[in-house]
N, C-alpha and C positions, 0 to 999 in steps of 0.2 A: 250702435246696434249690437246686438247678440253677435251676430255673426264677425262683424268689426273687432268686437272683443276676444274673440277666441282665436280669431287670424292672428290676429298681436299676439296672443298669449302662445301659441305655435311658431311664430318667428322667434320669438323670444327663448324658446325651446330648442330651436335649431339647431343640429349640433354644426352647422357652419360661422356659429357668432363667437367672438373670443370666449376661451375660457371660464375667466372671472364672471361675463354677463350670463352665461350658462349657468353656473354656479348660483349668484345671484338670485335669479329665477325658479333654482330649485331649491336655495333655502327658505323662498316665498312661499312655494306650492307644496312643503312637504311638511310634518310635523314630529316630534320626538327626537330634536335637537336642541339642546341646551346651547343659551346664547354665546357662554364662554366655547363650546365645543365650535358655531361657526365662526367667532373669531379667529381660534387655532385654525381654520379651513386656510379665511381670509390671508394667514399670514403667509402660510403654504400658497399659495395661488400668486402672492406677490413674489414669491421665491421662483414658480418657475414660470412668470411675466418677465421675471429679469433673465433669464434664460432665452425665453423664445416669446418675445411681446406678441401682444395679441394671437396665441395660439389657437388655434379651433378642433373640436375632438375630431373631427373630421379629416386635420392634415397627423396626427398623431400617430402612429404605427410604431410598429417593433424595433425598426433603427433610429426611431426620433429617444422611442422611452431610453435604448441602452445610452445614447450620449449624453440625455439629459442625468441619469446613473453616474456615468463617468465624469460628465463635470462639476455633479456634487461632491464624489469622493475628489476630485484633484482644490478643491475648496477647503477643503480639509472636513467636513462636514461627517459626524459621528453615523456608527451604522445605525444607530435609530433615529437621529436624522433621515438617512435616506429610509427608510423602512414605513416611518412615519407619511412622510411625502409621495411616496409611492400608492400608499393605502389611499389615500383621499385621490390619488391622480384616478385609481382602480374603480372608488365609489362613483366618481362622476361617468366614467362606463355605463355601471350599472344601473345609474338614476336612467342615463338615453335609455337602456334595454325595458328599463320598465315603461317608460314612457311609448316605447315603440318608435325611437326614433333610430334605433339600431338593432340588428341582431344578434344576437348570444355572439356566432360565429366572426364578428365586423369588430370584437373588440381586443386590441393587442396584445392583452393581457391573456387573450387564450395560449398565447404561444410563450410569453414571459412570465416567469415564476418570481413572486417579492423574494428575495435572499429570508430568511426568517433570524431574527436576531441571535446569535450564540448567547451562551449563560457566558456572562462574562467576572473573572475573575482580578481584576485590575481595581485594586485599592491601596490608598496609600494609609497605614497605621499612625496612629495616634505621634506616636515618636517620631515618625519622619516628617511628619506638619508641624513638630518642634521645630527641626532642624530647618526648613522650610522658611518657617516664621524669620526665623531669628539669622539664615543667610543674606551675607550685604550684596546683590543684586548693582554694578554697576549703572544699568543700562535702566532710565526713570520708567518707561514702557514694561518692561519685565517684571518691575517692583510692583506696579500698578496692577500687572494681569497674576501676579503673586499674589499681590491683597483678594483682588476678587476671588481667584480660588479658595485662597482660605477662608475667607468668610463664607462662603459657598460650603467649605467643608464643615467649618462650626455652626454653621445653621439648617445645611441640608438643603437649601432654597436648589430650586431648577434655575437652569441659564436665563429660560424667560420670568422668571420672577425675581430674580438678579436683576437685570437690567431694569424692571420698572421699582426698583424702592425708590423711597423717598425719605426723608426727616421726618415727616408726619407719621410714616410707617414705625419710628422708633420713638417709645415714649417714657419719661420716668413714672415708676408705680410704688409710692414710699423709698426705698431702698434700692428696688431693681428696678434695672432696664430690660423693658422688653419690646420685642420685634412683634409685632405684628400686621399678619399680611393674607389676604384670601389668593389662594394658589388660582395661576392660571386654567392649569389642565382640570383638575379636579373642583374646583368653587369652595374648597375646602377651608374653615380660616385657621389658619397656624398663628399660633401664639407658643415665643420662645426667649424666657428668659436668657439675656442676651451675659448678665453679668453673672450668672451659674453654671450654663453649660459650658464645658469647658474649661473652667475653673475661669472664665470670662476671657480668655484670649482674643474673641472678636469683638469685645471693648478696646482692645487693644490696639489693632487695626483702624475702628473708628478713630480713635486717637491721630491715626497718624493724618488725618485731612480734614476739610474745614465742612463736609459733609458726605452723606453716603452717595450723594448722586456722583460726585464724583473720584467714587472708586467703580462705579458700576456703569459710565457713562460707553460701553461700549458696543457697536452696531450690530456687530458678527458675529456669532461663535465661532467661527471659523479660525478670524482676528486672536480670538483668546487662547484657541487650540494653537495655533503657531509658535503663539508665544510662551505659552505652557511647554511645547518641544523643547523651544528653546533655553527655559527657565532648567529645565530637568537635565537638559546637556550642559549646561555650564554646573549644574550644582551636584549630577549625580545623582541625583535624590530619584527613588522609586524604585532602580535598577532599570530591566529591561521591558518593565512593561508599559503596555500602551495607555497612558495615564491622558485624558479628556477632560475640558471640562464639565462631563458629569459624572466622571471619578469621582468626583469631592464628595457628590450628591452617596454613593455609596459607602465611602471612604468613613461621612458622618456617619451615617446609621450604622456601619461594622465597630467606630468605635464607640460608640453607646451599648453597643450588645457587649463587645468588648470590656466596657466597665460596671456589668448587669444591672444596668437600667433595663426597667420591664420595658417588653415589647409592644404591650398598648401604648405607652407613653414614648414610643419609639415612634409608632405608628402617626401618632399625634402629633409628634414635630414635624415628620416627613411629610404630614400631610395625604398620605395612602387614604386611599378608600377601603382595600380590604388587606387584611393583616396576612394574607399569603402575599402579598408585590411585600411585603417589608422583611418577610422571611425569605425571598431572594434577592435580595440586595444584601444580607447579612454573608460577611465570608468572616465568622469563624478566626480569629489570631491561634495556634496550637497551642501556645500558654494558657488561654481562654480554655480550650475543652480540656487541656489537662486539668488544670485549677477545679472546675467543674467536676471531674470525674472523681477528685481526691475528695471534693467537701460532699460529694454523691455517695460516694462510696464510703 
């Protein structure tokens, strides 16, 4: 009956039921989410199921959000990791408030403010992903989370489009090889001559294994943030900044502006949706705007 179906449909809404079923339920009954946008939810949801299983909004408050905060960053987990996860913890608030399952005033986030992401200035230049490439790495784990940065850097890919290539994703086309891949976040498809950009360095990389899955076979990012410390403390390389892996993701597109490749065509390998996110990820080399100002001037 009517009435049958809408009890279920209000339990189901509950904000006493896990999480994820919460969740579930209101990417059922809501519209104007692209399906790649609730899988990004999805993955989030399993991120902080492994945290606090079976969580319900309802036992959630102000000291549950700050530890779950704090045991991201001890994960090693980037600030727009946590920035990311935090936003989707905050929408599901928001769905109860509309729903009327909560009050404005019942939701934690009245009292906790998201950290909002800094402009962040940490890029590794062209010449230190030489140096990079080409250091002997004793230790076969650091070599391995070496490669995937760098080809991260030579191709601009995010962490989560890193981890799902495949072989199929790389194909011969006459003479070159190219990568292509439809990005997670945006649905956007990137297509990126694998044996030009760069002067093909991450042919190079392929080279070194019997395929890409496994250079990219790893769980965490967290795992590859460690090992990237670690990589940069034994080799020195970067100096003192705080180098992630989605440095790399930056790192490519400053060295593409760096060797004036247009900006749409920047835009198009990174995958951006709008040409202002790819003009802040550009940080500029001072050789670059000097060079610029002499052939301006």
């Amino acid at each position: 009956s009517y009435q049958r179906l809408y009890s279920m449909y209000v339990e189901a809404l509950s904000t006493t039921v896990p999480l994820t079923q919460f969740a579930e339920n209101v990417f059922k009954t809501s519209s104007g989410r692209r399906q790649v946008t609730i899988e990004r939810y999805r993955d989030i949801l399993k991120n902080i199921n492994e945290f606090s299983p079976d969580i319900a909004l309802e036992d959630i408050d102000l000291t549950w959000i700050k530890k779950y905060e704090h045991w991201m960053q001890e994960r090693g987990n980037s600030e727009s990791t946590v920035w990311a996860r935090m936003k989707v913890l905050r929408m599901l608030f928001n769905e109860a408030i509309k729903r009327d399952l909560l009050k404005p005033w019942q939701t934690p986030f009245r009292l906790y403010e998201i950290p909002e992401l800094r402009y962040r200035t940490d890029v590794l230049r062209f010449a230190e992903m030489e140096e990079l490439l080409h250091f002997k790495f004793e230790d076969q784990k650091i070599r391995r989370a070496r490669d995937f940065f760098l080809l991260s850097c030579y191709t601009g890919l995010r962490y989560g489009d890193m981890v799902k290539l495949k072989s199929e994703n790389i194909r011969n086309v006459g003479e070159e090889t190219w990568l292509t891949i439809k990005t997670t976040k945006t649905g956007i498809l990137v297509q990126i001559p694998l044996t030009i950009i760069f002067y093909g360095r991450a042919m190079e990389i392929l080279k070194r294994y019997k395929s890409v899955e496994d250079i990219v076979s790893f769980k965490w990012n967290s795992t590859i943030n460690r090992l990237i410390k670690d990589m940069l403390s034994i080799s020195h390389i970067g100096g003192s900044q705080q180098i992630t892996v989605h440095t790399a993701r930056r790192s490519c597109v400053t060295a593409l502006a760096d060797f004036g490749v247009n900006i749409y065509t920047i835009q198009r390998i990174a995958g951006h949706a709008r040409i202002t996110t790819t003009q802040k990820y550009i940080q500029l080399s001072t050789a670059t705007i000097e060079a610029d100002l002499r052939k301006d001037g």
